[in-house]
N, C-alpha and C positions, 0 to 999 in steps of 0.2 A: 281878544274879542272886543267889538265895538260898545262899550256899555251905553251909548247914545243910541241905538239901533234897538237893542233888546235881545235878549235871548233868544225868545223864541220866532222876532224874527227874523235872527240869523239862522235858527234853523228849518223854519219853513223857506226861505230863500234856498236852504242848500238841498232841502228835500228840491226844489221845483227843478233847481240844477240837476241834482244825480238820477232825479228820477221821474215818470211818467205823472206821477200823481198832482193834480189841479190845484195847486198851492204856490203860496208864495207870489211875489212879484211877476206879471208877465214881460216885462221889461226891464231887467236891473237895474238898478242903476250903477254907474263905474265905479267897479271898485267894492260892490258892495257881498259880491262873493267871495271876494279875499277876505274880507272882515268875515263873514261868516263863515269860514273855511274852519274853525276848530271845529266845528259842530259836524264837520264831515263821517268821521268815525261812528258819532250817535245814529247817521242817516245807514251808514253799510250796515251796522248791527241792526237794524230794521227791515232790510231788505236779507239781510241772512237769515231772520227769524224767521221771517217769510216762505222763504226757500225748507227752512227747517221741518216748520209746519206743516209741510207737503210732503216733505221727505219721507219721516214721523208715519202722517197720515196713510200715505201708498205705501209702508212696512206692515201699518197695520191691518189692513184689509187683505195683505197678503199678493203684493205685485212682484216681490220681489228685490232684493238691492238693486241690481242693475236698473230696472222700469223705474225705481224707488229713485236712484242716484238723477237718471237721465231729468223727471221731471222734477227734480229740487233746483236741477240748473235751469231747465225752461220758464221755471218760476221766478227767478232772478230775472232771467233775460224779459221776462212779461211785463216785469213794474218797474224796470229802467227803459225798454223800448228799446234794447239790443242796443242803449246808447254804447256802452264801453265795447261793446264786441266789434262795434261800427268802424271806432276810433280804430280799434288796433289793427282791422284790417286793411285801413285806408293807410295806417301807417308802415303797414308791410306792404301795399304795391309800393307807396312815396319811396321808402326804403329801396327797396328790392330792385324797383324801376326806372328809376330817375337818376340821369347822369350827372347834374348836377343840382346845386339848390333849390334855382329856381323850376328846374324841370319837378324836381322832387314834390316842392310843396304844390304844384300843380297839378299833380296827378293826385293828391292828397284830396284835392278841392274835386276832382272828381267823383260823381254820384257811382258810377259803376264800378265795379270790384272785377280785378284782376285776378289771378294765380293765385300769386305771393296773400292777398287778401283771403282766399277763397280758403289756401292750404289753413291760414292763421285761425280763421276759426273753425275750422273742422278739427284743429289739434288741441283748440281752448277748449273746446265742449268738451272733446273727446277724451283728454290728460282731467277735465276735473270731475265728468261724470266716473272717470275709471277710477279714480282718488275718493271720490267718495262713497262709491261700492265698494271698495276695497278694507274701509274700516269697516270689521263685523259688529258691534252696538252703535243701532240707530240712535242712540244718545250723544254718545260721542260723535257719531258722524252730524247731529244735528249742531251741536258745539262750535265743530270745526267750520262748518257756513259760518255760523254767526261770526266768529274768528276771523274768518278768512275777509268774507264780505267789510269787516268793521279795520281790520288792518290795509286791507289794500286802498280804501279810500282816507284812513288816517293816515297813511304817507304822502297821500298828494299832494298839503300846500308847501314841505319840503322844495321838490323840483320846482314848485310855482314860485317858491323866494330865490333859490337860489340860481336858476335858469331864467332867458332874457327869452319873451315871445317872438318865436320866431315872424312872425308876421304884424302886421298893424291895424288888421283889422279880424275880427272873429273872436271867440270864447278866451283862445290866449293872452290876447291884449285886453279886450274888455275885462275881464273879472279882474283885472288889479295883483300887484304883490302881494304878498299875504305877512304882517310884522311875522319880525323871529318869534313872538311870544305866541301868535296863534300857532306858526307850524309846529310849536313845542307842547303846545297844547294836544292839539290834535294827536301828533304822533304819541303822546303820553296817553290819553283816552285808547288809543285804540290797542297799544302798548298791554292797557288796565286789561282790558276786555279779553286779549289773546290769552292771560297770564291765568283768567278766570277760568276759562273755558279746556284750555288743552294744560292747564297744570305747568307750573312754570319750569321744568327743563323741556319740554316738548314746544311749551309757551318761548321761553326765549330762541332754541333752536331754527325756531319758523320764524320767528322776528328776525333773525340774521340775516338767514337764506334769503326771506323778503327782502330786506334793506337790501342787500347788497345785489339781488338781480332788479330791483327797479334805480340802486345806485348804477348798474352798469349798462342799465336803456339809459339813464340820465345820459351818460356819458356819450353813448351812441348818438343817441337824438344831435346833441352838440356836435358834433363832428358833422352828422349828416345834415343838420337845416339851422344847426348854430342858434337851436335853443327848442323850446317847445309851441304844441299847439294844442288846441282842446284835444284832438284826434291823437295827440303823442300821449293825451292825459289817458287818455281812455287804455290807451296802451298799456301805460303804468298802472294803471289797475288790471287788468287780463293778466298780468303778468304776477304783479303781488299774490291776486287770488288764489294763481295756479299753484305759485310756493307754496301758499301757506297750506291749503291741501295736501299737495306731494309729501310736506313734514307728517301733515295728520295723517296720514297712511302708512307713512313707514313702520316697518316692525320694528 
């Protein structure tokens, strides 16, 4: 972390990043989301409290798990602005449809959603609202947001250090590499948080599964556009989410 910067505000910088809420810098400056990137994990457990709190509340008044499940996700998707669901869809037309790189990241840059987008998140909503009906105490299901939420964005400055931006301009070039000791940071916070929340064999199990399905978009991403872009990030988060759920639901 930057200790010239400040803590907090690396973490309202990363709030303005991951999420809708009127904070932080309107303009970063270079580089200065990388620095603030450990603090990513403390912003997803904020937005999974969030999501909890809803969950929680429409159990209470009696909606339901499934109503209960469906709006803990809509609630996410509210105070980020459908940003990460944006990404991952832009990243399956890119994927899906583009013959080669440059077609690839093109269709990425396009505003209008394809198929491949269209399929992606109606199967994000659909795998995490099912995932988290599935667990019977809205306790634990409330857990497992904050869990999920706080790990899937504590893996991201990982790929940010170790993956080259795929392009020269936009979120992936701008916000900077992130040092090895922030992405260690980060993944450790958010590491803490899983371990707390779903008890740590359940807690490590999902940390695996996570790492190793947003280790193997890393991989993909590289192959298909030879590195990352905000919209691959946002991926890697849809993707971690949905792990780390699928683990909190198994019996």
């Amino acid at each position: 972390m930057d200790a010239r910067r400040g803590v907090f505000a690396d973490f309202t910088q990363a709030t303005a990043v991951l999420t809708r809420i009127p904070i932080g810098e309107a303009v970063p400056e270079p580089g200065s989301i990388a620095a603030g990137a450990w603090s990513f994990p403390l912003v997803g457990a904020g937005v999974g409290g969030i999501a909890a709190l809803v969950l929680v509340l429409a159990e209470i008044i009696g909606l339901g798990s499934i109503p209960a499940a469906l709006l803990a996700v809509l609630a996410g998707i509210a105070i980020t602005g459908a940003l990460h669901e944006d990404g991952l869809a832009d990243t399956a037309d890119g994927f899906g449809g583009g013959r080669d790189r440059a077609q690839k990241l093109a269709i990425m840059l396009d505003s209008r959603q394809g198929t491949y987008g269209i399929v992606a998140i109606a199967l994000s909503i659909g795998l995490r609202g099912a995932a988290i009906a599935a667990i019977p105490d809205p306790i634990s299901a409330a857990l497992a947001l904050i869990a999920a939420h706080a790990v899937s964005r504590g893996l991201l400055p990982l790929p940010m250090r170790l993956l080259a931006p795929a392009r020269e301009d936009g979120l992936g070039a701008t916000a900077g590499q992130p040092a090895f000791a922030v992405a260690i940071i980060a993944a450790a916070i958010g590491a803490a948080i899983a371990l707390a929340a779903l008890g740590p064999t359940r807690g490590l199990v999902a940390l695996a599964i996570a790492g190793a399905a947003m280790a193997l978009t890393a991989v993909l991403a590289r192959r298909q556009i030879g590195g990352y872009t905000g919209d691959v990030l946002g991926a890697f988060q849809q993707i971690g989410e949905i792990a780390m759920l699928l683990v909190a639901a198994a019996k």
